[in-house]
FIKOLZA-1660 file (N, C-alpha, C; in steps of 0.1 Angstrom, whole numbers, plus 5000, padded with zeros to 4 digits):
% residues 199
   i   px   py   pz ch aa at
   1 2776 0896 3210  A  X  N
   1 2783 0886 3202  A  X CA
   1 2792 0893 3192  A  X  C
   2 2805 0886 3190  A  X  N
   2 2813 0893 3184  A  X CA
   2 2808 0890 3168  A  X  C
   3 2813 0896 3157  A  X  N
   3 2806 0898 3147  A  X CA
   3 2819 0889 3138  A  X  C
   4 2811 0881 3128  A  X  N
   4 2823 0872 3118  A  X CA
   4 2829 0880 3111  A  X  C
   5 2822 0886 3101  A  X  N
   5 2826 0892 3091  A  X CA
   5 2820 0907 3095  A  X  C
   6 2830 0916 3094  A  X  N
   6 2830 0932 3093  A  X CA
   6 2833 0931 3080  A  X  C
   7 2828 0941 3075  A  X  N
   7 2831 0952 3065  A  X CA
   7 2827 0966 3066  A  X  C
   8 2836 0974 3064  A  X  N
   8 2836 0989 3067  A  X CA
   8 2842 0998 3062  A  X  C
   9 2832 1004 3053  A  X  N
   9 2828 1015 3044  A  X CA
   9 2837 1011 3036  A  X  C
  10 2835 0999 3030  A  X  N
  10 2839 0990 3017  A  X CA
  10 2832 1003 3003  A  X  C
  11 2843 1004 2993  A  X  N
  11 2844 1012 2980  A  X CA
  11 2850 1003 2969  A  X  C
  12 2839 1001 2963  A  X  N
  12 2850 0993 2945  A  X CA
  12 2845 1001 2933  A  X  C
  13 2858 1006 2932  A  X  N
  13 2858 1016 2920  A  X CA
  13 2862 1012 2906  A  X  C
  14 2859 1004 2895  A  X  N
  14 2858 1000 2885  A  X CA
  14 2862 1009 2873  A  X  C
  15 2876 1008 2869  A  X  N
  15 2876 1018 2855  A  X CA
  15 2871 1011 2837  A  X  C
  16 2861 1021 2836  A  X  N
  16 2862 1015 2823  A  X CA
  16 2859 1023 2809  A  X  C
  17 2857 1019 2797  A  X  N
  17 2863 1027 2789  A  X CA
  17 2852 1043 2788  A  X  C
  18 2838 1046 2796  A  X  N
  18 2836 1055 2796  A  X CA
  18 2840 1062 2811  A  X  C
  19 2850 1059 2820  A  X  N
  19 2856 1064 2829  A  X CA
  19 2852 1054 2845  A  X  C
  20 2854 1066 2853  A  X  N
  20 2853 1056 2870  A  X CA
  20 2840 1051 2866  A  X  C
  21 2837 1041 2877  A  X  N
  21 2823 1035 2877  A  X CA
  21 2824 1027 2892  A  X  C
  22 2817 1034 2902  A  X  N
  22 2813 1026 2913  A  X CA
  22 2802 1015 2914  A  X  C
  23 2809 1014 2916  A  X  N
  23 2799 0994 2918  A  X CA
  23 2798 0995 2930  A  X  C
  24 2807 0999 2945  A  X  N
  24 2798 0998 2959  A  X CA
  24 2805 1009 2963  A  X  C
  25 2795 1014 2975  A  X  N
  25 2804 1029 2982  A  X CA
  25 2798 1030 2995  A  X  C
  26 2806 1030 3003  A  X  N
  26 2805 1031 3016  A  X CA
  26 2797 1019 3024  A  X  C
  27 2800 1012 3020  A  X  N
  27 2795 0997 3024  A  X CA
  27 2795 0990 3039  A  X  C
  28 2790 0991 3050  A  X  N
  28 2787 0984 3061  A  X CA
  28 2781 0973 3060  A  X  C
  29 2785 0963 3068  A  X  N
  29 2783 0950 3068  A  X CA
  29 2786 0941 3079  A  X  C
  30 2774 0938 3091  A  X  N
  30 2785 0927 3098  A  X CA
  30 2774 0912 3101  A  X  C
  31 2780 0905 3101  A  X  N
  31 2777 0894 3099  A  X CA
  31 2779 0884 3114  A  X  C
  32 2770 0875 3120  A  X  N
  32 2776 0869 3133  A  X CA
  32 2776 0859 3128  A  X  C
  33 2787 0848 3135  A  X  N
  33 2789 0837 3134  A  X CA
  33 2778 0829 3136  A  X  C
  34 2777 0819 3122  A  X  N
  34 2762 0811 3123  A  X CA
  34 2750 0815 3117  A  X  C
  35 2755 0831 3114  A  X  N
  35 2740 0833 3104  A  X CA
  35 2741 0832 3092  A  X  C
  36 2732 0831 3086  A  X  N
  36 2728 0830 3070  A  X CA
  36 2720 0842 3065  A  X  C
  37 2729 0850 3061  A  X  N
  37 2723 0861 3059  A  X CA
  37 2724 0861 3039  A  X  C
  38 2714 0867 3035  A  X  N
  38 2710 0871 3022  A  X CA
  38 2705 0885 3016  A  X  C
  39 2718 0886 3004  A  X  N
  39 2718 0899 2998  A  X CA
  39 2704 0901 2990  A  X  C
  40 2697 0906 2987  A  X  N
  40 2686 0907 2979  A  X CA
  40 2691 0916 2970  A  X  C
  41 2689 0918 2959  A  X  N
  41 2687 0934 2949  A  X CA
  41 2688 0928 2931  A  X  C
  42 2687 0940 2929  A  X  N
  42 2686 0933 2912  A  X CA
  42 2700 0935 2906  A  X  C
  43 2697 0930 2893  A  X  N
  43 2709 0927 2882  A  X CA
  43 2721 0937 2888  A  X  C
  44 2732 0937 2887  A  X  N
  44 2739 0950 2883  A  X CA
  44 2741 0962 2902  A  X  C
  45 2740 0959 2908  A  X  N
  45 2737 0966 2922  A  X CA
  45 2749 0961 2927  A  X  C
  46 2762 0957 2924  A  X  N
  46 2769 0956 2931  A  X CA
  46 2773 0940 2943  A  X  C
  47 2760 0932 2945  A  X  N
  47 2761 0915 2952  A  X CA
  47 2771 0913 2948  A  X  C
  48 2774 0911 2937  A  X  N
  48 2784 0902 2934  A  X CA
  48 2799 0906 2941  A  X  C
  49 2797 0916 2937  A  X  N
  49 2813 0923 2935  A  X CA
  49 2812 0921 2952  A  X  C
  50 2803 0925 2961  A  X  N
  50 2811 0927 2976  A  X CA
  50 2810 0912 2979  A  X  C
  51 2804 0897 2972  A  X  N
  51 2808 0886 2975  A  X CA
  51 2823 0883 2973  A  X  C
  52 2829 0890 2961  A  X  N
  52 2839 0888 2958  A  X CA
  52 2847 0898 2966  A  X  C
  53 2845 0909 2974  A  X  N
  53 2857 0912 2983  A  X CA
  53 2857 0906 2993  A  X  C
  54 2848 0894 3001  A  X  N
  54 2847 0889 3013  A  X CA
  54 2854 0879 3011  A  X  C
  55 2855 0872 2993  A  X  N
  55 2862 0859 2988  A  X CA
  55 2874 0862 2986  A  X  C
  56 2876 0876 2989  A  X  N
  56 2892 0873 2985  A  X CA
  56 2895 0876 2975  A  X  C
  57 2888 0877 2962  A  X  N
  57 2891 0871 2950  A  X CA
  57 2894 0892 2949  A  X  C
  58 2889 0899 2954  A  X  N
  58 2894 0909 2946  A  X CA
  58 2896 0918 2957  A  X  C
  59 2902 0928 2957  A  X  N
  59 2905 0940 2966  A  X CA
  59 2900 0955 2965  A  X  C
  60 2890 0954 2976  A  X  N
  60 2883 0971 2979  A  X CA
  60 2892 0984 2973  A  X  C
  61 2886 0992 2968  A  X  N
  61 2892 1002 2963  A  X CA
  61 2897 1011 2976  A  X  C
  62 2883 1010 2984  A  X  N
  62 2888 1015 2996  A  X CA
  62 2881 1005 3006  A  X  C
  63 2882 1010 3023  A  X  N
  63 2874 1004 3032  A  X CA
  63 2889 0992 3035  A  X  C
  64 2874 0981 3048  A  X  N
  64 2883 0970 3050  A  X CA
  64 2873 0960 3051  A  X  C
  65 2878 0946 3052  A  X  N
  65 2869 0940 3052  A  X CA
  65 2877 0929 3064  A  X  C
  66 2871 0921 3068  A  X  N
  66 2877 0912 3084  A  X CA
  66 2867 0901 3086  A  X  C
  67 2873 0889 3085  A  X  N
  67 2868 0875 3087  A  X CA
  67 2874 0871 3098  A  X  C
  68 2870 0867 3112  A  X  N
  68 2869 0861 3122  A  X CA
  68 2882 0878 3129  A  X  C
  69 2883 0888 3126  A  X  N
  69 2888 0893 3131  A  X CA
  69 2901 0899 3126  A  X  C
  70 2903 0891 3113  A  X  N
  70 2917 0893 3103  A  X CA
  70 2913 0899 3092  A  X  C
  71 2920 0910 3093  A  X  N
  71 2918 0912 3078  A  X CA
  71 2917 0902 3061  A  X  C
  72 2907 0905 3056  A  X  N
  72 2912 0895 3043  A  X CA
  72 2921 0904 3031  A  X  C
  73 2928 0894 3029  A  X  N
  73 2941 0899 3022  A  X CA
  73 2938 0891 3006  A  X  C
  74 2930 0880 3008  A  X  N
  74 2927 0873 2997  A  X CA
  74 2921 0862 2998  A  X  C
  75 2921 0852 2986  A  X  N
  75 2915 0839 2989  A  X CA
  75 2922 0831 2999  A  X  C
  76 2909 0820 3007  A  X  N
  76 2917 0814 3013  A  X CA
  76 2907 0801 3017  A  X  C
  77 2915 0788 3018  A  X  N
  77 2901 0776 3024  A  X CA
  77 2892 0778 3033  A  X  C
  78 2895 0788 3043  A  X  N
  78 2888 0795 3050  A  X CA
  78 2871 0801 3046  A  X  C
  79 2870 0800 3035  A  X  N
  79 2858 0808 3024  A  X CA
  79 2854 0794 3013  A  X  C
  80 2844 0789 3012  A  X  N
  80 2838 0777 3005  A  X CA
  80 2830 0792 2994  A  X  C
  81 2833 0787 2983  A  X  N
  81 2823 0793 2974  A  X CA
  81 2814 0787 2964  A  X  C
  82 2806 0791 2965  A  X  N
  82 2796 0785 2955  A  X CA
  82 2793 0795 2942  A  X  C
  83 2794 0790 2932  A  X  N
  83 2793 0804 2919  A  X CA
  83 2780 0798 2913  A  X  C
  84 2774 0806 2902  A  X  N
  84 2767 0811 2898  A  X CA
  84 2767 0798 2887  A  X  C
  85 2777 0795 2881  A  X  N
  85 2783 0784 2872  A  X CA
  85 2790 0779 2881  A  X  C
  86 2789 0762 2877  A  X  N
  86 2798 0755 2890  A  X CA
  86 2809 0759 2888  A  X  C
  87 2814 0758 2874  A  X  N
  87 2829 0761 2873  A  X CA
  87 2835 0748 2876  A  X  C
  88 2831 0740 2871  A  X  N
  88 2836 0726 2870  A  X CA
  88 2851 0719 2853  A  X  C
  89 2863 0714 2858  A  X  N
  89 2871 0715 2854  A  X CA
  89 2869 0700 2845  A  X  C
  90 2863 0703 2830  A  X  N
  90 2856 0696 2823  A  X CA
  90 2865 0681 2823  A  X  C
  91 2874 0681 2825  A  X  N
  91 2886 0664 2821  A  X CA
  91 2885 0652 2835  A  X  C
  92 2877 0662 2844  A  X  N
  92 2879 0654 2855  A  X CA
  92 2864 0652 2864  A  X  C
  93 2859 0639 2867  A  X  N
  93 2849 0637 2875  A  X CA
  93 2848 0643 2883  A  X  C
  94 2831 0642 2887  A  X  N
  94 2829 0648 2898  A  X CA
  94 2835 0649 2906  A  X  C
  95 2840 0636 2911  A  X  N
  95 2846 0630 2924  A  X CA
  95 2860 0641 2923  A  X  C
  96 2866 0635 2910  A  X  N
  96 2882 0640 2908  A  X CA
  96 2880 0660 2909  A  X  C
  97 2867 0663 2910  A  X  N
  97 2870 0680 2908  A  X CA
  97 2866 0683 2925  A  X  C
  98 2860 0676 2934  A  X  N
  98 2860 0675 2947  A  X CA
  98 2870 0673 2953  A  X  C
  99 2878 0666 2952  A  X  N
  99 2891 0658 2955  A  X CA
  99 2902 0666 2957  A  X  C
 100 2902 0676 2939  A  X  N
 100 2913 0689 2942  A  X CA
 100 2910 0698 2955  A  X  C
 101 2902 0704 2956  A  X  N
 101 2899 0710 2971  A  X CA
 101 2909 0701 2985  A  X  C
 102 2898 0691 2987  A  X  N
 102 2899 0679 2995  A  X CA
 102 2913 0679 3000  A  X  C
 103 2925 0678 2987  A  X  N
 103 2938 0670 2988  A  X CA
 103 2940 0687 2990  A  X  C
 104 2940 0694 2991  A  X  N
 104 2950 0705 2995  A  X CA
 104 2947 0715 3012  A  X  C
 105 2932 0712 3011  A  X  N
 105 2928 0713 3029  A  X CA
 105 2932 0702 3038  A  X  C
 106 2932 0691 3033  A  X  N
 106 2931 0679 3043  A  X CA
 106 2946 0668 3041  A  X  C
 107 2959 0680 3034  A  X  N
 107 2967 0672 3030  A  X CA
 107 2978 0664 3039  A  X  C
 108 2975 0663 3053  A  X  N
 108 2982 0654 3064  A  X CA
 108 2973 0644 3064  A  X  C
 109 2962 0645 3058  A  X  N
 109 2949 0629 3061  A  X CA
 109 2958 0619 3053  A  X  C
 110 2952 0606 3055  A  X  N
 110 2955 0599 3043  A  X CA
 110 2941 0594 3036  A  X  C
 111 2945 0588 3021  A  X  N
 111 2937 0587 3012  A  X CA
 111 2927 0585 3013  A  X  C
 112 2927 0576 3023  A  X  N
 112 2912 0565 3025  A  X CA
 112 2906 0578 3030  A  X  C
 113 2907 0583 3043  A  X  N
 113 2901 0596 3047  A  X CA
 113 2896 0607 3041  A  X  C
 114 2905 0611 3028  A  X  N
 114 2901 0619 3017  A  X CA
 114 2888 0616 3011  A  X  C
 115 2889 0604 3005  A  X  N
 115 2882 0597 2995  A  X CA
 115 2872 0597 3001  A  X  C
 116 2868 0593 3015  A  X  N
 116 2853 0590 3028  A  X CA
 116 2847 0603 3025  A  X  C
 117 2857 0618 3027  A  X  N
 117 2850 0629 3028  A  X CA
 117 2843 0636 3016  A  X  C
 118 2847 0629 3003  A  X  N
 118 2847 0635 2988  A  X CA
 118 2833 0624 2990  A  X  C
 119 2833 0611 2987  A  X  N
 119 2820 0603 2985  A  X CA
 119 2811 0609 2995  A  X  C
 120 2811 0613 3008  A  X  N
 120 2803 0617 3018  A  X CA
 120 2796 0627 3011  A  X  C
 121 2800 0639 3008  A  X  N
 121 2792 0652 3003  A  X CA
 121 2790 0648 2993  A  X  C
 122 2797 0644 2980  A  X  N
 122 2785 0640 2965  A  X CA
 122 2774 0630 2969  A  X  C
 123 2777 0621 2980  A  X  N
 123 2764 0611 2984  A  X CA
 123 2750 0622 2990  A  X  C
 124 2756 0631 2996  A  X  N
 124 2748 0639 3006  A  X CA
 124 2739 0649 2994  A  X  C
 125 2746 0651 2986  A  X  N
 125 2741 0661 2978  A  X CA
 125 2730 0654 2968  A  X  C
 126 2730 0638 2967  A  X  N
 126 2728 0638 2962  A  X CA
 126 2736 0630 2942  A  X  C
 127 2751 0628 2945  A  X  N
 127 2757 0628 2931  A  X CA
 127 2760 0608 2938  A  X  C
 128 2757 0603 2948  A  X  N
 128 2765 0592 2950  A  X CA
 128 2764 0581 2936  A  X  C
 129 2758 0581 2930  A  X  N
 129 2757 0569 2915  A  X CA
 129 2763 0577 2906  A  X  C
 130 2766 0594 2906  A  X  N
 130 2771 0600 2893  A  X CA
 130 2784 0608 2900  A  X  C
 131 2787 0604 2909  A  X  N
 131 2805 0608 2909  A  X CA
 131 2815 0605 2902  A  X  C
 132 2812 0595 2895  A  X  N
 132 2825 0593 2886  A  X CA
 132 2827 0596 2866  A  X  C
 133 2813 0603 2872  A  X  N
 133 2813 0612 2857  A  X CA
 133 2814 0624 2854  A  X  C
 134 2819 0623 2845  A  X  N
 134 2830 0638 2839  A  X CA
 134 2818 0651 2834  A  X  C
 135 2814 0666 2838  A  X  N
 135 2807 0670 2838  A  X CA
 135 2797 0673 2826  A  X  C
 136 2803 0673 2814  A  X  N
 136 2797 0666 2804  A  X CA
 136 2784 0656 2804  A  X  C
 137 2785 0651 2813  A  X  N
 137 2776 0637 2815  A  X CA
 137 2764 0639 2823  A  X  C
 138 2766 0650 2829  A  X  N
 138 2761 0657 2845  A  X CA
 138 2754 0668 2839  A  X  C
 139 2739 0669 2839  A  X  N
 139 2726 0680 2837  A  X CA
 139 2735 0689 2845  A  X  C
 140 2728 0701 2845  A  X  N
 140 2731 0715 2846  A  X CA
 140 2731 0715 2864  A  X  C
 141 2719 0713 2869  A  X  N
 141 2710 0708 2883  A  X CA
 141 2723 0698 2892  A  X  C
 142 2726 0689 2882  A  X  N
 142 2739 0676 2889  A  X CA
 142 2754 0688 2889  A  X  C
 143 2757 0695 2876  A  X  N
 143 2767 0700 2883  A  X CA
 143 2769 0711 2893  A  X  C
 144 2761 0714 2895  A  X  N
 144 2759 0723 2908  A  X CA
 144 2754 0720 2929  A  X  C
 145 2752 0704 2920  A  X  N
 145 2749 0700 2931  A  X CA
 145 2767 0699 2937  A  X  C
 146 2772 0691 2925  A  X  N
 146 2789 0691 2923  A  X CA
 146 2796 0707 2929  A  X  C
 147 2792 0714 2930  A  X  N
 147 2795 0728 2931  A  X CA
 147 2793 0727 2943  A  X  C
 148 2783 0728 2954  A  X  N
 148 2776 0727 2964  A  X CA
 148 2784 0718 2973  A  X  C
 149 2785 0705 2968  A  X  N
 149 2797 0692 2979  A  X CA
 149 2807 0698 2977  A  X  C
 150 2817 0703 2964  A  X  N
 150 2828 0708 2964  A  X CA
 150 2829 0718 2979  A  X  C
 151 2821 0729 2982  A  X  N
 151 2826 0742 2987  A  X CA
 151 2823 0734 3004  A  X  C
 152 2809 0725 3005  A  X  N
 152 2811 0723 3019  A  X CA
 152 2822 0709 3025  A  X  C
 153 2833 0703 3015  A  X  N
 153 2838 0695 3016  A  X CA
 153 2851 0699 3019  A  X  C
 154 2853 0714 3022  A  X  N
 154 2862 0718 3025  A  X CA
 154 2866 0721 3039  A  X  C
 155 2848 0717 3046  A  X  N
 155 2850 0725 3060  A  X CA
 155 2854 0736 3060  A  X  C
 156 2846 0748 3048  A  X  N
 156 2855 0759 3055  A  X CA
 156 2843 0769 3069  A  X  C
 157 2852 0780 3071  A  X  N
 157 2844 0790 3081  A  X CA
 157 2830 0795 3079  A  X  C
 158 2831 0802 3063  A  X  N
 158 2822 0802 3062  A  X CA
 158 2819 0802 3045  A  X  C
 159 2805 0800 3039  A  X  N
 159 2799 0797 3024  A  X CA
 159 2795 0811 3020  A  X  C
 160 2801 0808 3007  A  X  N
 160 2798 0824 2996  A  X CA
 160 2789 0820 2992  A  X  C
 161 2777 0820 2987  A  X  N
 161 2769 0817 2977  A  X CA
 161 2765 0830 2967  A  X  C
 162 2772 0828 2955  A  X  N
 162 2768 0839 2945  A  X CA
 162 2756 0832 2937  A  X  C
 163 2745 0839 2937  A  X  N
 163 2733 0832 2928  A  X CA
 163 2734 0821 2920  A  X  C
 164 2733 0808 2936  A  X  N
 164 2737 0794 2932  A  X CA
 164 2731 0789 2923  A  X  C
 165 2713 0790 2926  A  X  N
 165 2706 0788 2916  A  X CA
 165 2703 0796 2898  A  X  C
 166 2710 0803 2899  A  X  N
 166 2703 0813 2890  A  X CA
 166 2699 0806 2871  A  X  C
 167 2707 0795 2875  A  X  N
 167 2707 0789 2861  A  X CA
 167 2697 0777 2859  A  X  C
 168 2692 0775 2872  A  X  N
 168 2683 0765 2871  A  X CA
 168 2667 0764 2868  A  X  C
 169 2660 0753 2867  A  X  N
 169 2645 0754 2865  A  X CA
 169 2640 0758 2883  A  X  C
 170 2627 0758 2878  A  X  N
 170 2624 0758 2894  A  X CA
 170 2621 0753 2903  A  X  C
 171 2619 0738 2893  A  X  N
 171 2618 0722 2902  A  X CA
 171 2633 0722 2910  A  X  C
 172 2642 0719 2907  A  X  N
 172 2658 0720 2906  A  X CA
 172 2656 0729 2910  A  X  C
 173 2656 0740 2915  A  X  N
 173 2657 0749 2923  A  X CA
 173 2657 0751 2940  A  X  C
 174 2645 0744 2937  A  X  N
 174 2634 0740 2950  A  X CA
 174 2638 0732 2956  A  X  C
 175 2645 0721 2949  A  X  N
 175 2653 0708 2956  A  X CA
 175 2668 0714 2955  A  X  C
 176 2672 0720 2950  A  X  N
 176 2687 0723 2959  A  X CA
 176 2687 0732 2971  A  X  C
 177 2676 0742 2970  A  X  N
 177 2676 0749 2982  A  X CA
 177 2675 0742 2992  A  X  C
 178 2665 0734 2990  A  X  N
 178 2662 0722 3004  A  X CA
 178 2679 0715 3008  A  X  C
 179 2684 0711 2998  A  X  N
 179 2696 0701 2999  A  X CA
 179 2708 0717 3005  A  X  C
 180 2708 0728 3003  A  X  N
 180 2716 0734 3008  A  X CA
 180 2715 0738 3021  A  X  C
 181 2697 0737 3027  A  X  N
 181 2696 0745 3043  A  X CA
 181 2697 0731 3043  A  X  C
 182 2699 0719 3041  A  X  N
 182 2698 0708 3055  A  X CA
 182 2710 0708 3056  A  X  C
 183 2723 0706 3044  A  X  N
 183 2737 0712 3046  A  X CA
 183 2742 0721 3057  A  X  C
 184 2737 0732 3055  A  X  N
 184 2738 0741 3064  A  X CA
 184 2733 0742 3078  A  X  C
 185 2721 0733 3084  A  X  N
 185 2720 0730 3094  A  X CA
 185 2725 0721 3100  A  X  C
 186 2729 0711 3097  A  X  N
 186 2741 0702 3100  A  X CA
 186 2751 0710 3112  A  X  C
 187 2758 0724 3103  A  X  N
 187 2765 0726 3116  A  X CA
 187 2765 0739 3113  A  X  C
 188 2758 0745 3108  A  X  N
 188 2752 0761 3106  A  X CA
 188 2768 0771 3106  A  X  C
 189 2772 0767 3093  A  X  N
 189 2785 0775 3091  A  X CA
 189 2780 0789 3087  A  X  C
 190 2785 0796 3093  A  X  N
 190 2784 0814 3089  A  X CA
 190 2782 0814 3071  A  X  C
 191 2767 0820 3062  A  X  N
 191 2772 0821 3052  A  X CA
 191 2764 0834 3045  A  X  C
 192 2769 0838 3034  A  X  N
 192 2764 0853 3028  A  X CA
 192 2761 0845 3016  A  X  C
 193 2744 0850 3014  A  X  N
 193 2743 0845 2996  A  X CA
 193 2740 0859 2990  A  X  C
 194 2739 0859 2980  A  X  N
 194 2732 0874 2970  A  X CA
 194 2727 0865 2961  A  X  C
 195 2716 0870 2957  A  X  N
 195 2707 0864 2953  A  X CA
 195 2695 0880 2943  A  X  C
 196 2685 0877 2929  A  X  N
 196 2682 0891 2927  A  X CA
 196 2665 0880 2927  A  X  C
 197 2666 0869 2933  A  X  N
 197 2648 0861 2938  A  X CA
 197 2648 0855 2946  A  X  C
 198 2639 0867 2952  A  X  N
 198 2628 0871 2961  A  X CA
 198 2627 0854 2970  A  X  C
 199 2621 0847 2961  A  X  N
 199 2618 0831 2967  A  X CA
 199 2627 0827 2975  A  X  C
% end
């Protein structure tokens, strides 16, 4: 089976004010299309940072990294992320912070079609009576659920999950994990979490 994501002998070298500082070195990594593989380790070990070379969001000092066979050069719809904080854009509803995604993946659809796919995943997640409230309004647990519909309402290839839960109780915990594998069994998109619990 060919492998989704390669990474190979991935290096992020970090300068700071008491000098270099490696955060990953020589990093292997492959991944098959369809698995759900999870980073384990504690605080400070580097998860994050190689979630963010697979996201695009930052560039290996050295190495390479390759999604479906292309090098990644950066971010792209292709990669659903899930953060740690939803990262929710406080002026705009649920619905309206799902929507931004939505309208720029799916922007040959029309409205009505947009709109089906945005209420579908906050319904699915769980937000369908509280999509039209601004995050403010929305417990910690609700905006992440918001986080969660955001990244799989993109359809993309495959889900980042950087320590989705890490801010929650462990009731809310327990029930988003359930609400994320039935997500993900649906159609078992390729995803990498990092995570520093065990559970």
């Amino acid at each position: 089976m060919k492998n989704f994501i390669e990474v190979q002998n991935a290096e992020m070298v970090f300068t700071t004010k008491k000098g270099r500082f490696h955060a990953l070195r020589e990093i292997d990594l492959s991944v098959a299309k369809g698995e759900f593989v999870t980073l384990i380790g504690h605080s400070g070990c580097g998860k994050s940072t190689l979630l963010n070379l697979v996201a695009g969001l930052t560039a290996p000092t050295a190495g390479y990294l390759f999604l479906s066979g292309r090098q990644i050069a950066g971010p792209g719809p292709d990669r659903g992320v899930v953060f740690q904080a939803p990262c929710l854009l406080p002026w705009l509803t649920a619905f309206e912070n799902v929507m931004l995604g939505v309208e720029q993946v799916y922007y040959t659809a029309d409205p009505e079609e947009r709109r089906q796919i945005v209420e579908y995943y906050l319904t699915v997640v769980g937000l369908g009576d509280a999509m039209h409230k601004k995050p403010a309004e929305l417990s910690q647990g609700m905006r992440q659920r918001c986080g969660i519909a955001r990244a799989f309402a993109l359809s993309p290839k495959m889900l980042l999950l950087d320590e989705p839960f890490g801010m929650l109780d462990s009731l809310t915990r327990a029930e988003l994990q359930q609400v994320l594998l039935d997500l993900w069994q649906k159609d078992q998109k390729t995803a990498l979490m990092v995570t520093h619990d065990v559970d």
